[in-house]
C-alpha positions in Angstrom: 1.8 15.6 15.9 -0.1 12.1 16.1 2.6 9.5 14.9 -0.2 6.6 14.7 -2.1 6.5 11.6 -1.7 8.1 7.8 -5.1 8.2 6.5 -5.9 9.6 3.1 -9.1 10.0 1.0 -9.0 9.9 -3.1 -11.2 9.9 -5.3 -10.6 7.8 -8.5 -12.1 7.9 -11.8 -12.6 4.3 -12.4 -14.9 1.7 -11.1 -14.3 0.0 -7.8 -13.2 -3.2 -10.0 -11.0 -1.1 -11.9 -9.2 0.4 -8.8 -8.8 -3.0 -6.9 -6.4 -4.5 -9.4 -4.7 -1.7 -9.6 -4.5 -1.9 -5.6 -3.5 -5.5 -5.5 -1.8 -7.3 -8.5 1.9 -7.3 -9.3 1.6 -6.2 -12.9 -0.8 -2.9 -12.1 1.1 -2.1 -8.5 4.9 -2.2 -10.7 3.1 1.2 -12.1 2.8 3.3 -10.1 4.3 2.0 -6.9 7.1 -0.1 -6.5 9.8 -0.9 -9.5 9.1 -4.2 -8.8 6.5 -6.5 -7.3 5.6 -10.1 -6.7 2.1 -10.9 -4.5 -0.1 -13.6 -4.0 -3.0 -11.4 -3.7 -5.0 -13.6 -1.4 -5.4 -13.8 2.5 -2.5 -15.2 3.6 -0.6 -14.5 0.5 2.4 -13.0 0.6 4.9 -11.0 -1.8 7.9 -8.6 -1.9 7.7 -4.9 -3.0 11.2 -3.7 -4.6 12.3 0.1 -5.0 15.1 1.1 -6.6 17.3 -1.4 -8.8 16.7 -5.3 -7.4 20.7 -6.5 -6.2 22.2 -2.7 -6.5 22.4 -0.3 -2.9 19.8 1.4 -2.5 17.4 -0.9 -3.5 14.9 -1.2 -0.5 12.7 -4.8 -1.2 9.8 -5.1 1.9 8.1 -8.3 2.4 4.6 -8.3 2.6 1.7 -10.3 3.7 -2.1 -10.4 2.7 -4.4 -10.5 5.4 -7.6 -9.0 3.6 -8.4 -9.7 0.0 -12.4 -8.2 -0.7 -12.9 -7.6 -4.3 -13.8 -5.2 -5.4 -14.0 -3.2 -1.8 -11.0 -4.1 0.1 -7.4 -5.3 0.2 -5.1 -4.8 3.6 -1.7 -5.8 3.9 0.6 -5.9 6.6 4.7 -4.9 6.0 7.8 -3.2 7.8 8.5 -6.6 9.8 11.3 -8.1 10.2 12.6 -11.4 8.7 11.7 -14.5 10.3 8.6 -13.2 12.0 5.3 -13.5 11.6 3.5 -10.0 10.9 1.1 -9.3 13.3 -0.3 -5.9 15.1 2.9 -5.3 17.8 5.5 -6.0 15.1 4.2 -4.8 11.3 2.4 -2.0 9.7 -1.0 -2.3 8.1 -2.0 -0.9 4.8 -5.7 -0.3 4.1 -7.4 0.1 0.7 -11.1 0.7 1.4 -13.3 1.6 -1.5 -17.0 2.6 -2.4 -18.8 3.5 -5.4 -18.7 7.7 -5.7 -20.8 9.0 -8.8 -19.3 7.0 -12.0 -16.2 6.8 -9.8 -14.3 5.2 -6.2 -13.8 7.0 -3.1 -10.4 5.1 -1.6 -9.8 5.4 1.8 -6.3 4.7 2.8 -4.9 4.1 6.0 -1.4 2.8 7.0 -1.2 2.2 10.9 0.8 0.2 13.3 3.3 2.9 13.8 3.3 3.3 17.9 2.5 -0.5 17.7 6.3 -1.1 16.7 7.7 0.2 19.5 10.6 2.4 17.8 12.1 4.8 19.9 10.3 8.6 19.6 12.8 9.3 17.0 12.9 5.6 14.6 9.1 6.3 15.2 9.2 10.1 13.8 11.3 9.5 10.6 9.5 6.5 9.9 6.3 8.2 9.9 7.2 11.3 8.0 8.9 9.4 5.3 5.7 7.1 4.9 3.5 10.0 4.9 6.1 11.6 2.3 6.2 8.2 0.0 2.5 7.9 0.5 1.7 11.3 -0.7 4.2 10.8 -3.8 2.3 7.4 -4.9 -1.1 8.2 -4.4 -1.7 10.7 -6.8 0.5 7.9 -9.2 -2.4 5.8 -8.7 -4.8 8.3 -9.8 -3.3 8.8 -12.8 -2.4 5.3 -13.7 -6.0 4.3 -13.1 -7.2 6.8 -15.1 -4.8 6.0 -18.2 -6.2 2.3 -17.8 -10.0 3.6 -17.8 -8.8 6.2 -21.1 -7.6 3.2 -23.0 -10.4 0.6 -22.5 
């Protein structure tokens, strides 16, 4: 199995516009991804992602930093780095959000590499793969949904 890249293709019944700010501000992301969120959702900006209860085991918090903020076709992140350091391709992973106009709709593109990159040992590198790929495919279809109850309500 290729441990280097998730990549996943949706398609979203909501206008690219519509999808981006679901993809990249606090108050839309708190919906259907983390519990919490706080982001500067501008190159360079940077935020922390929360899941579980804030200050109460097992909350898992992940810092994040911007690196590509194209409305309304892309936003990139990078994550998974440790504190201290700056993110960059040998030492974080990078979360993609491409999207394109598809009928009255968005085709988003996702992609979350960087995996080899870190330089885990074959089995850090395994369970840290799977359970991305695991989380990914939980949250996804989460974003469908959300975006669609925005769309249903405007």
């Amino acid at each position: 199995m290729e441990y280097g890249t998730i990549e996943r293709e949706i398609h979203i019944e909501a206008t690219p516009e519509v999808v981006y700010e679901v993809i990249s501000t606090p108050e839309h992301l708190r919906e259907w991804w983390p519990d919490e969120a706080e982001l500067d959702p501008t190159p360079g900006g940077t935020g922390v992602v929360s899941f579980g209860e804030p200050g109460e085991p097992p909350a898992h918090v992940e810092e994040l930093t911007v690196v590509e903020a194209d409305p309304p076709r892309r936003f990139a992140f990078r994550w998974v780095y440790d504190d201290g350091v700056t993110p960059a391709a040998d030492n974080s992973l990078l979360v993609t959000f491409e999207l394109s106009p598809s009928g009255d709709g968005t085709l988003l593109r996702f992609t979350e590499s960087g995996f080899r990159e870190r330089g885990w040992e074959v089995a850090v590198l395994e369970e840290a793969y799977r359970d991305h790929a695991t989380g990914w495919d939980h949250f996804l279809p989460r974003l469908v949904t959300y975006a669609d109850r925005l769309v249903s309500q405007s």
